[in-house]
Residue frames as qw, qx, qy, qz and C-alpha x, y, z in Angstrom:
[[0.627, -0.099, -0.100, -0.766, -5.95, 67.27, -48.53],
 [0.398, 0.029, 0.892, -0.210, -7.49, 64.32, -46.63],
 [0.126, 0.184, 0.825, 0.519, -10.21, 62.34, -48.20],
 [0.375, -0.390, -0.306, -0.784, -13.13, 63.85, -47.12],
 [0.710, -0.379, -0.543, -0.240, -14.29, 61.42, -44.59],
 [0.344, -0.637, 0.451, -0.522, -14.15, 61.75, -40.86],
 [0.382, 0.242, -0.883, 0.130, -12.47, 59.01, -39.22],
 [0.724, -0.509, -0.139, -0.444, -15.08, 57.21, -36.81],
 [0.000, 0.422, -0.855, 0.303, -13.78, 55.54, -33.51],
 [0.701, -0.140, -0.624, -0.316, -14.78, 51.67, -33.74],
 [0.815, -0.372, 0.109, -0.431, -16.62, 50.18, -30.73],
 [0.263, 0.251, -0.931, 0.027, -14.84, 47.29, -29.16],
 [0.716, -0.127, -0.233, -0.646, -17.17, 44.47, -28.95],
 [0.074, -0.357, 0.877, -0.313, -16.62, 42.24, -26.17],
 [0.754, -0.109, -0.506, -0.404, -18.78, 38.88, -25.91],
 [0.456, -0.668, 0.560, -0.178, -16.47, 37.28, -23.16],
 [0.268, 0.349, -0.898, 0.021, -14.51, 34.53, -22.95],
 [0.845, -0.137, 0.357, -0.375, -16.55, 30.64, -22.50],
 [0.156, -0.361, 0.911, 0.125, -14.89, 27.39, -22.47],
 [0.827, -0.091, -0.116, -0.543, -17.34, 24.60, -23.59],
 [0.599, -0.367, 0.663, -0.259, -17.92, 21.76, -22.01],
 [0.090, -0.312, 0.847, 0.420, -17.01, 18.48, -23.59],
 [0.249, 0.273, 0.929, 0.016, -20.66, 17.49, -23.81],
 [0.344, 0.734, 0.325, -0.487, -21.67, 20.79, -25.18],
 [0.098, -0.411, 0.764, 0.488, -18.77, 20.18, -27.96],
 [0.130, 0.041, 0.943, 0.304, -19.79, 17.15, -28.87],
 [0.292, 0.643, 0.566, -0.427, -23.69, 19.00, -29.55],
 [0.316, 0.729, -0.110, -0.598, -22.49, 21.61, -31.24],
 [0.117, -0.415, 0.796, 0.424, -20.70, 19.26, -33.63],
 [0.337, 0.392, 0.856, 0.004, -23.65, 16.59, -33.83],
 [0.387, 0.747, 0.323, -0.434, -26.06, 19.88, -34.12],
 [0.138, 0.674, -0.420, -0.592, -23.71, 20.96, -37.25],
 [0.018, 0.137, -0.886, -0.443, -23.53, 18.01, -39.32],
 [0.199, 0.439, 0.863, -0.150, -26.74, 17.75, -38.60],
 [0.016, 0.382, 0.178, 0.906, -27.53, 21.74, -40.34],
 [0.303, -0.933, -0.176, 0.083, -29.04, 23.16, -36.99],
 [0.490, 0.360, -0.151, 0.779, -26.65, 26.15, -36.89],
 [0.299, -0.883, -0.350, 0.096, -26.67, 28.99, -33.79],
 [0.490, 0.128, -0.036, 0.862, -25.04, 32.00, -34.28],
 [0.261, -0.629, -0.287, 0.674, -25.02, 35.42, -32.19],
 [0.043, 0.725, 0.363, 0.584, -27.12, 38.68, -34.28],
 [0.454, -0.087, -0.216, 0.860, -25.71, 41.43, -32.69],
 [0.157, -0.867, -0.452, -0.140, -28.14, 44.78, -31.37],
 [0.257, 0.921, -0.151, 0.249, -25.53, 46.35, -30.28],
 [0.472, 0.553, -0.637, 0.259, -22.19, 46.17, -29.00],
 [0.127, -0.391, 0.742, -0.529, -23.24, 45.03, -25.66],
 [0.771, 0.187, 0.332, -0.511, -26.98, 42.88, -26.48],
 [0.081, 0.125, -0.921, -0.360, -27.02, 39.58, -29.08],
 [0.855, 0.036, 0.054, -0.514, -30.10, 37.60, -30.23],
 [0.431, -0.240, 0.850, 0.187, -29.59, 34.01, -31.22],
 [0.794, 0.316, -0.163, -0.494, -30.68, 33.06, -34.50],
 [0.520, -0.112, 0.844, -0.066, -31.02, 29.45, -34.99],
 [0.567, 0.500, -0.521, -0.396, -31.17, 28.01, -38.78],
 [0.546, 0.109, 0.811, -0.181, -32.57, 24.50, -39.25],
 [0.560, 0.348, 0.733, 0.164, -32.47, 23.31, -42.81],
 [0.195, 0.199, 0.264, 0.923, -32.16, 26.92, -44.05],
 [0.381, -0.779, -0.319, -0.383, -35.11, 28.27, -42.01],
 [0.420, 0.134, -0.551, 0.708, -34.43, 30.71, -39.54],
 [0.419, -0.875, -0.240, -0.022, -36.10, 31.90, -35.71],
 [0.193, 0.549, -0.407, 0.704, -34.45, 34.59, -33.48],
 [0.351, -0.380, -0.840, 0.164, -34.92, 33.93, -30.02],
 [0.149, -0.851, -0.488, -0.122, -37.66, 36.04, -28.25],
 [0.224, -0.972, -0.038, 0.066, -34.84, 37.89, -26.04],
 [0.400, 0.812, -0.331, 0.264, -31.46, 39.67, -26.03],
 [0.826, -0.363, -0.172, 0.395, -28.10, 38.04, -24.07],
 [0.015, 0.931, -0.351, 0.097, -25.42, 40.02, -22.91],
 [0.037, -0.680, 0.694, -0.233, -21.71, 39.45, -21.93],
 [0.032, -0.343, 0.922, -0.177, -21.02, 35.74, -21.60],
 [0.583, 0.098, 0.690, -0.418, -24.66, 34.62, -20.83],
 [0.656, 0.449, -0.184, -0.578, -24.93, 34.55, -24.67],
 [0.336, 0.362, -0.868, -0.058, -22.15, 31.63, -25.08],
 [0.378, 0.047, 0.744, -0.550, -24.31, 29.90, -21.89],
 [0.541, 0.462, 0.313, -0.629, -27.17, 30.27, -23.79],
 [0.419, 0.441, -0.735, -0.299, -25.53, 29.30, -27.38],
 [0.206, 0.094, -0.971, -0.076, -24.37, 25.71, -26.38],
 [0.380, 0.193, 0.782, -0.455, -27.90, 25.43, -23.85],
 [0.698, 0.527, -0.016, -0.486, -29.90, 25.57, -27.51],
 [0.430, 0.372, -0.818, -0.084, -26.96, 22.77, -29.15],
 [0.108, -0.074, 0.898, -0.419, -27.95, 20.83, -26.05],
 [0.621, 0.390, 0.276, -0.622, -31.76, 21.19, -26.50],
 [0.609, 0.569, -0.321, -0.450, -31.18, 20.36, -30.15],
 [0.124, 0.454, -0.878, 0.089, -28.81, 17.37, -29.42],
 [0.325, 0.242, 0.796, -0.450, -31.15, 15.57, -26.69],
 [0.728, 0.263, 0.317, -0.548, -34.34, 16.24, -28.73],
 [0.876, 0.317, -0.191, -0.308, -33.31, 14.59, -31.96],
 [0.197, 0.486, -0.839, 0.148, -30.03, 12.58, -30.73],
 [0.780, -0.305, -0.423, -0.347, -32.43, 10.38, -28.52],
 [0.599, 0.095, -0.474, 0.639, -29.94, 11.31, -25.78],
 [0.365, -0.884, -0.231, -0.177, -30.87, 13.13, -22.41],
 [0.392, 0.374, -0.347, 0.766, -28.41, 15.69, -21.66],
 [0.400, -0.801, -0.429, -0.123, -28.92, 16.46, -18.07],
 [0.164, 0.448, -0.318, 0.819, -27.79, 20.25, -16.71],
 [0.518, -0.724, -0.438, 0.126, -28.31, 20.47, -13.05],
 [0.377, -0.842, -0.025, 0.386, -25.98, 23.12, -12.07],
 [0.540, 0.810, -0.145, 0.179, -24.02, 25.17, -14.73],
 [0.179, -0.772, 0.584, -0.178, -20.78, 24.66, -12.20],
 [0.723, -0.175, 0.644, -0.178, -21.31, 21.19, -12.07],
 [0.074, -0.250, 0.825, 0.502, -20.24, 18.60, -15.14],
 [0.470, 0.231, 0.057, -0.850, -22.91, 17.22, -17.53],
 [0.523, -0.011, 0.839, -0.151, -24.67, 13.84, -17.12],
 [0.491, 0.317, -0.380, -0.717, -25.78, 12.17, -20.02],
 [0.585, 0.122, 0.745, -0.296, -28.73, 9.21, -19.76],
 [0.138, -0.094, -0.799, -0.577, -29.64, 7.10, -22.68],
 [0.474, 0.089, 0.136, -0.865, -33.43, 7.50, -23.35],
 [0.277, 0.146, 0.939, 0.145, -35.42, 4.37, -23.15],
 [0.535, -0.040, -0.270, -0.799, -38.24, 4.38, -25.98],
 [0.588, 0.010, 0.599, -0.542, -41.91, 3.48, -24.72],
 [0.205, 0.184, 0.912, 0.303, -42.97, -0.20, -26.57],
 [0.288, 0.044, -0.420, -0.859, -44.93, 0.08, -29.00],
 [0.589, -0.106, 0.649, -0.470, -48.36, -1.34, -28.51],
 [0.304, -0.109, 0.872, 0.369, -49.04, -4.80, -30.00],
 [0.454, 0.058, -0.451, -0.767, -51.13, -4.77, -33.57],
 [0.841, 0.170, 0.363, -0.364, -54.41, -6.61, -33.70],
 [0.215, -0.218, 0.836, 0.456, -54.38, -9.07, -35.80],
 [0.491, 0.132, -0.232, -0.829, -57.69, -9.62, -38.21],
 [0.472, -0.045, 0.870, -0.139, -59.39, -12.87, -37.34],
 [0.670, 0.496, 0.525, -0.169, -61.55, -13.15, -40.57]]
């Protein structure tokens, strides 16, 4: 006698294969010690959301990635996150092309009055 249960045949879930680039590394790392976290919320074996978890609060993003464009799409939110609070300007011009990174000058501040009385 078997157990009762009917043996189901598991789905293989393919994401593909993405290197990152050394300047999306060095995001995801900043973004982690920093607790931004992105991680892939499967829909089904071929669709992902991204949910993105800042400080224990999570969003999902609005739409679903597939195959490979999620991992694209992963480090281009570490990058976002990096540049806005890293005070670094990650610039992607071509996803074939390497990734330029410009220090961000802040704008002076304007000078205080001073009270004359």
């Amino acid at each position: 006698m078997g157990s009762g249960s009917k043996s189901k045949k598991k789905e293989i879930i393919d994401m593909g294969n993405y290197t990152a680039k050394d300047e999306e590394t060095k995001a995801l790392l900043w973004c982690i010690n920093n607790n931004i976290k992105i991680t892939p919320t499967a829909v089904s074996s071929k669709e992902w959301y991204l949910d993105i978890i800042i400080n224990g609060r999570t969003n999902r993003s609005p739409v679903t990635y597939e195959k490979i464009e999620i991992w694209k799409q992963l480090y281009k939110f570490y990058l976002y996150y990096y540049n806005k609070h890293h005070k670094v300007e990650v610039v992607i011009e071509d996803i074939k092309k390497p990734i330029v990174e410009k220090q961000i000058k802040e704008k002076p501040k304007p000078p205080q009055q001073q009270e004359l009385f």
